[in-house]
One Martini backbone bead per residue (centre of mass of N, CA, C, O) as a GRO file, in nm:
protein
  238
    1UNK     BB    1   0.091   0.036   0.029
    2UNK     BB    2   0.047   0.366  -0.098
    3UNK     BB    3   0.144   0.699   0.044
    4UNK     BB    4   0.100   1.002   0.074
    5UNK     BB    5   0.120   1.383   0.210
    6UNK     BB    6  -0.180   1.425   0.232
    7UNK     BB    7  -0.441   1.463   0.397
    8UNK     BB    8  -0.616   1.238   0.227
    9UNK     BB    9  -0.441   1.000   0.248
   10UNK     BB   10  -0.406   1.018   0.548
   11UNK     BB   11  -0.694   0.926   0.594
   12UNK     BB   12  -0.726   0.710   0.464
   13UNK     BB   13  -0.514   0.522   0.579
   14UNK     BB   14  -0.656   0.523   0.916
   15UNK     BB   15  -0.920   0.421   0.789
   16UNK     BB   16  -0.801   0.147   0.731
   17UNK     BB   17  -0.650   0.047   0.930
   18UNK     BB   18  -0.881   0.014   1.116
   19UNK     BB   19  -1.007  -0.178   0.955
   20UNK     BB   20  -0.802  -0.380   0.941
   21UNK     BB   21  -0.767  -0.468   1.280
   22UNK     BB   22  -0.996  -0.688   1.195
   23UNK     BB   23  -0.784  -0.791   0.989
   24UNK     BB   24  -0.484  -0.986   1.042
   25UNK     BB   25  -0.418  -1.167   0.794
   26UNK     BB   26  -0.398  -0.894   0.591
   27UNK     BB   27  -0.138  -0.777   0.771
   28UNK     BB   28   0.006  -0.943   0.751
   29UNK     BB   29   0.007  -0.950   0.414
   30UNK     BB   30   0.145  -0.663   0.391
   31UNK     BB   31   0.258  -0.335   0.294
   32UNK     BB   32   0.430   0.002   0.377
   33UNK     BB   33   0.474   0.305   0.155
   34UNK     BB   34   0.606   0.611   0.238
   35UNK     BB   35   0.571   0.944   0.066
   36UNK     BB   36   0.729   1.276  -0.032
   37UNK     BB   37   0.497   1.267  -0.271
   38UNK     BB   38   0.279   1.282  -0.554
   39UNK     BB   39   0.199   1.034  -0.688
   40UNK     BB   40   0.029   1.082  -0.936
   41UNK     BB   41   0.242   1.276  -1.074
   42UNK     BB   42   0.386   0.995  -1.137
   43UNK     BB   43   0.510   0.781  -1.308
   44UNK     BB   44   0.601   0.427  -1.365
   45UNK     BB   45   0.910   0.456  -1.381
   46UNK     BB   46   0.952   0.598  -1.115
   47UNK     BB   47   0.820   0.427  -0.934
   48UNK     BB   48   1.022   0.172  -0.944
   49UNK     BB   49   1.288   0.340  -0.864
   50UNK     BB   50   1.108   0.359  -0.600
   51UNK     BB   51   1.209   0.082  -0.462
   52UNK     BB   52   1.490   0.117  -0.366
   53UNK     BB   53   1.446   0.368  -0.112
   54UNK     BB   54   1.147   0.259  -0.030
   55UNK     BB   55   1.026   0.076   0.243
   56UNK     BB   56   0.884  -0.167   0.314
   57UNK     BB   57   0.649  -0.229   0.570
   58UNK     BB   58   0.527  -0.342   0.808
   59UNK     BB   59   0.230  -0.369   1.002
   60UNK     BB   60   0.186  -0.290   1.323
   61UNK     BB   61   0.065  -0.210   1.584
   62UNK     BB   62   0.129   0.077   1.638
   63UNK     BB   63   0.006   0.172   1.401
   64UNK     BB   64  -0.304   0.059   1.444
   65UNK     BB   65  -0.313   0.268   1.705
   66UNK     BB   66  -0.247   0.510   1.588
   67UNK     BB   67  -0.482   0.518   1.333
   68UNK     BB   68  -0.741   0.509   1.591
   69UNK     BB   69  -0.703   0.737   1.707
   70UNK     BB   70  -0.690   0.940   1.459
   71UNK     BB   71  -0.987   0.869   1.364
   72UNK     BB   72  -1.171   0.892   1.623
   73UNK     BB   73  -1.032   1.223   1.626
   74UNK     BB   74  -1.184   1.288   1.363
   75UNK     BB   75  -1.494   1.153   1.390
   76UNK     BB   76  -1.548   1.316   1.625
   77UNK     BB   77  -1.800   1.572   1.768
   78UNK     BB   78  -1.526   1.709   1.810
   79UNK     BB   79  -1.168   1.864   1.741
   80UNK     BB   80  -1.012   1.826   2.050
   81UNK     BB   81  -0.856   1.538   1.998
   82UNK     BB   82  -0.713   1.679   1.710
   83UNK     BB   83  -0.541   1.863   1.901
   84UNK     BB   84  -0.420   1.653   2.127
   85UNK     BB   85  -0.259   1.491   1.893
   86UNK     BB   86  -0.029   1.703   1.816
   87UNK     BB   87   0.119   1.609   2.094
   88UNK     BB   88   0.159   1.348   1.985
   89UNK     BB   89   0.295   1.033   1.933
   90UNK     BB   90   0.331   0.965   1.531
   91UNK     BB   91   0.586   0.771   1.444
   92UNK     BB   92   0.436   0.552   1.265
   93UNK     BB   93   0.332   0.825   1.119
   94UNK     BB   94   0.481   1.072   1.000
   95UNK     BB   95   0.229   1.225   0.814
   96UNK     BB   96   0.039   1.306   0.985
   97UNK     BB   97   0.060   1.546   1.153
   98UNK     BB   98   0.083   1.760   0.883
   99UNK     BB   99  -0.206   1.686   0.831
  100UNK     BB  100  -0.358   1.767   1.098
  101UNK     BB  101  -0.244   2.069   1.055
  102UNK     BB  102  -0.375   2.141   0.802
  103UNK     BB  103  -0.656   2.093   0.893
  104UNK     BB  104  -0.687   2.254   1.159
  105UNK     BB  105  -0.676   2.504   0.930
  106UNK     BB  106  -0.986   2.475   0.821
  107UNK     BB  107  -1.109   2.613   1.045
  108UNK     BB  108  -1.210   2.864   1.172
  109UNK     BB  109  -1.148   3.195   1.227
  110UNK     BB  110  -1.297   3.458   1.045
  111UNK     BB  111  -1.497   3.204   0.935
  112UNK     BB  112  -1.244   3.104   0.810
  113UNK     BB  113  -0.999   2.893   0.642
  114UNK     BB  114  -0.712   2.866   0.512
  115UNK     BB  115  -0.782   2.889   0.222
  116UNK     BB  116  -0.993   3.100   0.186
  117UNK     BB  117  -0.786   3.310   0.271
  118UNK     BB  118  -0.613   3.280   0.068
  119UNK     BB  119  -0.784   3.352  -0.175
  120UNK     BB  120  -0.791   3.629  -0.100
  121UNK     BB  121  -0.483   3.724  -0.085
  122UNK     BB  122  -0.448   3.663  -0.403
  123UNK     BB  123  -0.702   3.829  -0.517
  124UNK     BB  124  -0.588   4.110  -0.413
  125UNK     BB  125  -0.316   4.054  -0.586
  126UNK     BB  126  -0.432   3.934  -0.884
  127UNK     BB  127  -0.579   3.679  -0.868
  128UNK     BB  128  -0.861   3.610  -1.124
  129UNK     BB  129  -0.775   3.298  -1.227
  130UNK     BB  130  -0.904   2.981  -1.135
  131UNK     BB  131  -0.627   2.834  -1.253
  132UNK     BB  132  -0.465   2.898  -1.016
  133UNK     BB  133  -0.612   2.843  -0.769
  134UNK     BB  134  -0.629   2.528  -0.861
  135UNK     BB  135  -0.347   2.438  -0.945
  136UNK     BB  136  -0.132   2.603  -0.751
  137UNK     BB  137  -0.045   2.460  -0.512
  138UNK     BB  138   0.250   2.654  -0.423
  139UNK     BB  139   0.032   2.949  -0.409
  140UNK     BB  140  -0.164   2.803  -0.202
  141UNK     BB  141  -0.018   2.626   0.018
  142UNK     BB  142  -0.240   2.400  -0.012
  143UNK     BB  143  -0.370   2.065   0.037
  144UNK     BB  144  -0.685   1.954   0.141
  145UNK     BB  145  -0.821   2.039  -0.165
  146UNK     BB  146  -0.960   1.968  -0.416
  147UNK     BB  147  -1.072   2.140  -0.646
  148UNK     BB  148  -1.358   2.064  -0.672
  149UNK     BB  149  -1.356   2.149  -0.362
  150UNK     BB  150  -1.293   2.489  -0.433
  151UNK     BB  151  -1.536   2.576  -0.567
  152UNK     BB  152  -1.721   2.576  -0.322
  153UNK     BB  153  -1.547   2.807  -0.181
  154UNK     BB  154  -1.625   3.014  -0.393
  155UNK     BB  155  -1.940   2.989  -0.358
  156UNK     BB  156  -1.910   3.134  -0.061
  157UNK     BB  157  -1.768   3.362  -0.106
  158UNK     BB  158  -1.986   3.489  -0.368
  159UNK     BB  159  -2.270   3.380  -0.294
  160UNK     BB  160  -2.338   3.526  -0.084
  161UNK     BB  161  -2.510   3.787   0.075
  162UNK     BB  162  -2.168   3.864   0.168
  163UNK     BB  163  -1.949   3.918  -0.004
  164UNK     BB  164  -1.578   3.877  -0.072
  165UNK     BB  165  -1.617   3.791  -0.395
  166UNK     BB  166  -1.593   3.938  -0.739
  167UNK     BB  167  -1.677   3.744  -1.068
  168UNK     BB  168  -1.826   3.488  -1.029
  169UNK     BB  169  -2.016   3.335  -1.191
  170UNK     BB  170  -2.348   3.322  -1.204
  171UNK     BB  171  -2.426   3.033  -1.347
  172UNK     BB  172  -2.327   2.855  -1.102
  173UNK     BB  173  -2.606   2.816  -0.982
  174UNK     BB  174  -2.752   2.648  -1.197
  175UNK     BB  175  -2.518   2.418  -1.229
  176UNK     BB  176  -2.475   2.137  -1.211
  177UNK     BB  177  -2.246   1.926  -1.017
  178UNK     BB  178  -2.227   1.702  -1.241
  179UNK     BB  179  -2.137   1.946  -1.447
  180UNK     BB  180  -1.820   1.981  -1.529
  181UNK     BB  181  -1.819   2.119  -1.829
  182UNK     BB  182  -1.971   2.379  -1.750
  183UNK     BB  183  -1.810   2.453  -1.465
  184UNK     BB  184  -1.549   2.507  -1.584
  185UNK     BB  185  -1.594   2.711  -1.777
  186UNK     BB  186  -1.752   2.925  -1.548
  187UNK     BB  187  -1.462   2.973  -1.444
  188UNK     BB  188  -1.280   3.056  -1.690
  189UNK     BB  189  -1.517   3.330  -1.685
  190UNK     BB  190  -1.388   3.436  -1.475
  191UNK     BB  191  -1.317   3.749  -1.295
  192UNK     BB  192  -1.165   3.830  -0.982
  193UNK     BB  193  -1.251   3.992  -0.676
  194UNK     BB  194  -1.268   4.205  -0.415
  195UNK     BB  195  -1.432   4.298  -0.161
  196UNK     BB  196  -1.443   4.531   0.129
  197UNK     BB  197  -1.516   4.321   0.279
  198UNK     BB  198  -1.312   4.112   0.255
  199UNK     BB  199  -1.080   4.317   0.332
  200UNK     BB  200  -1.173   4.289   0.645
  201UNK     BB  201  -1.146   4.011   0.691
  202UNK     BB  202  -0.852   3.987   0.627
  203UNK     BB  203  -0.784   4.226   0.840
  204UNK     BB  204  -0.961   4.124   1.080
  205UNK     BB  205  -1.247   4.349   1.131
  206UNK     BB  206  -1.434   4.077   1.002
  207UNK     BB  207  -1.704   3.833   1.003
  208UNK     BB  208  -1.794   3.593   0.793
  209UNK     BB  209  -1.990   3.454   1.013
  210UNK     BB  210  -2.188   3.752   1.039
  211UNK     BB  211  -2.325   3.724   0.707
  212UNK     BB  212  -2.295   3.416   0.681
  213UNK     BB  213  -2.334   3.110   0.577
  214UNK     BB  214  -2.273   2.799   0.792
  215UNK     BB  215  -2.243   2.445   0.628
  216UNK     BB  216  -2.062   2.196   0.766
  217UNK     BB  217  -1.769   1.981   0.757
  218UNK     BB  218  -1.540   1.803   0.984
  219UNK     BB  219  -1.554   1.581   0.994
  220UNK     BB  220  -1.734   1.500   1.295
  221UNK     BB  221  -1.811   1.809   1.245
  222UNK     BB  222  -2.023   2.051   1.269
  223UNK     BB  223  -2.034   2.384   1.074
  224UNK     BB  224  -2.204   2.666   1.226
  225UNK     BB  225  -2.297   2.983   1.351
  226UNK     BB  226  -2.369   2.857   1.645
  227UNK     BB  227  -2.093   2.604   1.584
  228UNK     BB  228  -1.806   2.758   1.564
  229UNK     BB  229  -1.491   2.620   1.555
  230UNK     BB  230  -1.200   2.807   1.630
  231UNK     BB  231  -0.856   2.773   1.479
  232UNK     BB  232  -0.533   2.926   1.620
  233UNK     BB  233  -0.342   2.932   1.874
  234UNK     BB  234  -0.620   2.822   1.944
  235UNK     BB  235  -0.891   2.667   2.080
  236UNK     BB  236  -1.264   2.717   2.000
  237UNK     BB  237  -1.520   2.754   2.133
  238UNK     BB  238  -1.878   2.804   2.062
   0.00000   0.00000   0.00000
């Protein structure tokens, strides 16, 4: 089994090994090699090349153990936790830790998680077209969210009450989500902007849920307007 080092990787990892752990049989004759590189993006032949310096390692109580503990506190109804578990020793599993921290920052800080964020200070900066912020995962910073929702997250920001960012085509609210070839011309169509609003949330100002809805899913918590985890030097309840 090959895991790449993104949070969504890391997660499929413990959540496969916590089911494993009820078939000792499959553990058994198993093997686990990590990787410290983007898996998807690499050919066959790179990755063959890979067998001589990654090593296959059985798969151990200790993983086993790791992996249901971080699954547990990411399915928990409260992110409380994920907050404790970045201070435990997590080195069964090397590349959990730094995914656990990544997703900790998709929490909402002034209503908006990491990527949000990002989104307004780029588009401040003048980066107006959504092939940028969508594929350019080094100028994004941020590694949680895949493409597709990527955009679901500028549909928050543009298309609430108060929006934060203008240009998003107005199209997308009509077209159906499973309509990707449609989604995509309308994304590729927007032109982006923040709006004065944005730049108050940006600089700390305003807080983005208390004029737009909230509700979406963290792990196992849900995050609403009235029940708003919000994760920055510390965790705050809601």
């Amino acid at each position: 089994m090959w895991f790449d080092r993104t949070p969504n990787d890391q997660l499929q990892l413990i959540w496969l090994l916590e089911y494993l752990r009820s078939h000792p049989e499959t553990v058994a004759k198993s093997k686990l090699r990590l990787i410290a590189f983007d898996l998807i993006s690499q050919e066959a032949a790179n990755i063959s090349k890979s067998l001589s310096y990654i090593p296959a390692v059985d798969i151990t109580s200790d993983e086993l153990a790791t992996a249901r503990k971080a699954w547990l506190a990411y399915a928990a109804p409260t992110p409380e936790a994920c907050v404790g578990l970045v201070d435990n020793d997590l080195s069964a599993l090397p590349m959990l830790k730094p995914a656990l921290i990544d997703l900790l920052a998709e929490l909402p800080s002034t209503g908006l998680g990491a990527t949000e964020m990002r989104f307004l200070e780029l588009i401040a900066r003048g980066y107006e077209r959504t092939n940028a912020l969508f594929h350019l995962r080094s100028l994004r910073r941020t590694r949680v969210f895949s493409e597709f929702e990527l955009g679901w997250l500028l549909h928050g920001l543009a298309l609430g009450p108060r929006p934060a960012i203008a240009g998003l085509d107005d199209e997308l609210r009509n077209i159906r989500r499973e309509n990707l070839r449609d989604r995509d011309e309308a994304y590729l169509r927007s032109r982006l902007s923040i709006t004065e609003f944005g730049r108050s949330v940006l600089a700390g100002r305003e807080d983005f849920s208390r004029h737009n809805p909230i509700d979406r899913w963290w792990g196992g918590t849900r995050l609403t307007n009235d029940r708003l985890w919000r994760y920055g030097p510390s965790l705050t309840k809601p």
